[in-house]
C-alpha positions as CSV (number, residue, x, y, z in Angstrom):
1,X,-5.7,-9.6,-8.2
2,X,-4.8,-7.6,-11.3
3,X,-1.3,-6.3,-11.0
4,X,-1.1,-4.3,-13.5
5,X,-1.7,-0.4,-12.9
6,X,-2.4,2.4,-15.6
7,X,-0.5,5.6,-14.2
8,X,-0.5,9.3,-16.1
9,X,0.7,12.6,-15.0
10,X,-0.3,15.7,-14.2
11,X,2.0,18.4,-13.8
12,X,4.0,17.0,-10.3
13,X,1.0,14.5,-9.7
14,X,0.3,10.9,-10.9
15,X,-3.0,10.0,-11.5
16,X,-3.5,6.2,-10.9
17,X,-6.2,3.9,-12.1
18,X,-6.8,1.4,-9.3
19,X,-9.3,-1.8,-9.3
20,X,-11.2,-1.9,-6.3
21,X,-9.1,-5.2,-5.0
22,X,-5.8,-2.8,-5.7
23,X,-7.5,0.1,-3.5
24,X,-8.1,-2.5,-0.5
25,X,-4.5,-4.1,-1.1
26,X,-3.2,-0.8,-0.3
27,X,-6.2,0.3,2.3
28,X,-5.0,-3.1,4.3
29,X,-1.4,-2.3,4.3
30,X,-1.7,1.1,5.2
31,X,-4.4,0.7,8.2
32,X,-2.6,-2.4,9.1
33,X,0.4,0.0,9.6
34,X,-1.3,2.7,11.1
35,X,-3.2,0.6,13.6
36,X,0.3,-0.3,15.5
37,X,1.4,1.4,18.2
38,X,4.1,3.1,16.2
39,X,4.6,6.5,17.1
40,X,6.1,9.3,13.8
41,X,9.4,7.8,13.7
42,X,8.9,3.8,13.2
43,X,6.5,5.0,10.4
44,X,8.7,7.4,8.9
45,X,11.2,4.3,8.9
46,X,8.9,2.1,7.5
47,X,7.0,4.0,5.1
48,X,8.7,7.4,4.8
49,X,5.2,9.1,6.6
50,X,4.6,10.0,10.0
51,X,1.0,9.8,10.9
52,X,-0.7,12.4,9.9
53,X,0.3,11.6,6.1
54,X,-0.4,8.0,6.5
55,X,-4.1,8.4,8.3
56,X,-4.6,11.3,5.8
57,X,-4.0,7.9,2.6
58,X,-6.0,5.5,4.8
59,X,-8.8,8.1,4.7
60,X,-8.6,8.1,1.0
61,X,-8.9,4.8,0.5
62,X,-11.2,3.8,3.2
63,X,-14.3,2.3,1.8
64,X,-16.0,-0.5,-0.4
65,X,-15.4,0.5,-4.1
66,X,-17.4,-1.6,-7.0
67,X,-15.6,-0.1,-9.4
68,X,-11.9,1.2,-11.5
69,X,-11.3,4.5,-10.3
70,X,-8.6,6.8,-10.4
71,X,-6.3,8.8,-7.6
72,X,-4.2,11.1,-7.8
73,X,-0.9,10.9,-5.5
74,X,2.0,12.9,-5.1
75,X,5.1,10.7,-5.3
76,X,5.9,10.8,-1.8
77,X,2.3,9.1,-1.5
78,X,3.3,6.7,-4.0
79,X,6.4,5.8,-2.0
80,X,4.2,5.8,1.0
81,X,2.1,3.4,-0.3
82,X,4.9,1.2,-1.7
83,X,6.5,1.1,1.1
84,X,3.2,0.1,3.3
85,X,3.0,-2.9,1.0
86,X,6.6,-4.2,1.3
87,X,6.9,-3.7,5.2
88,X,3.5,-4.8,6.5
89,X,4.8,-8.6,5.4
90,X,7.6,-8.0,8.0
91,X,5.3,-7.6,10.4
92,X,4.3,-11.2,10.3
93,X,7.7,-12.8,10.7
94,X,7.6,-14.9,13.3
95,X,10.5,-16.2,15.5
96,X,13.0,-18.4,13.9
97,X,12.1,-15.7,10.4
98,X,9.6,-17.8,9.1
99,X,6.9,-15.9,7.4
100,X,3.3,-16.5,8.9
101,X,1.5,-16.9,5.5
102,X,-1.6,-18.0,6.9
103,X,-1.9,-14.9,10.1
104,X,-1.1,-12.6,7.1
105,X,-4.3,-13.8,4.9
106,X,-6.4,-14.0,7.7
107,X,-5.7,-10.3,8.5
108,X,-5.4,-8.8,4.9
109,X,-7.5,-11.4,2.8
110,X,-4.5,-11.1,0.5
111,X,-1.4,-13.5,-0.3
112,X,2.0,-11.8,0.1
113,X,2.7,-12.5,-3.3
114,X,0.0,-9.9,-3.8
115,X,1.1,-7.3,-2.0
116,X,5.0,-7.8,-3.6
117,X,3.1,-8.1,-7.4
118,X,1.3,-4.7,-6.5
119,X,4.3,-3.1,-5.0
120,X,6.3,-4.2,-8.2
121,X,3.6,-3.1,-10.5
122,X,3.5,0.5,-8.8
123,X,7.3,1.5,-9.6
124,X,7.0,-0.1,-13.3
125,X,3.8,2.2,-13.8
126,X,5.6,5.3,-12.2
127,X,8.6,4.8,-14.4
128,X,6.7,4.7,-17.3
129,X,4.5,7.2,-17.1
């Protein structure tokens, strides 16, 4: 997956180019989230969003894109959408803390290592634009 992002602003909003593989990165991490039994305040915790915010991101990005295309998020999306990426590998620890790499590709078709590169690249694009 291509981890790097292109991100400019527009007034209080950041308009990010995303590849369709970043877009479903993000989709699965977010629906993953939202999908859990997890009522306002565990996702507040976990992604600084209660529902409506979260289901309002996964609508967004619902869908099978072909194609670059660009968003345009607030940054309390952005940290949204960080956040989603970072926590939904907690999720999979299993007991004894060992991360379940293989439960985690089975039900993101993404590596970890994917989700961290993308999270990374999101702050590094922010702070430069």
């Amino acid at each position: 997956m291509r981890t790097q992002l292109k991100v400019t602003r527009d007034g209080d909003v950041f308009v990010v180019r995303l590849a369709p593989r970043q877009v479903s990165a993000m989709y699965e991490a977010l629906s993953f989230l939202a999908g859990l039994d997890y009522g306002d305040t565990q996702l507040i915790l976990l992604v600084g969003a209660g529902r409506e915010a979260v289901d309002g991101l996964v609508g967004r990005l619902v869908g099978r894109h072909t194609e670059s295309r660009d968003f345009r998020f607030t940054i309390e999306e952005l940290h949204t959408v960080h956040s989603a990426l970072t926590a939904l590998p907690t999720r999979f620890v299993e007991r004894g803390g060992l991360f379940a790499q293989e439960p985690f590709h089975i039900r993101t078709g993404f590596y970890r290592e994917n989700f961290d590169a993308l999270a990374s690249a999101v702050v590094r694009a922010v702070a430069e634009a």
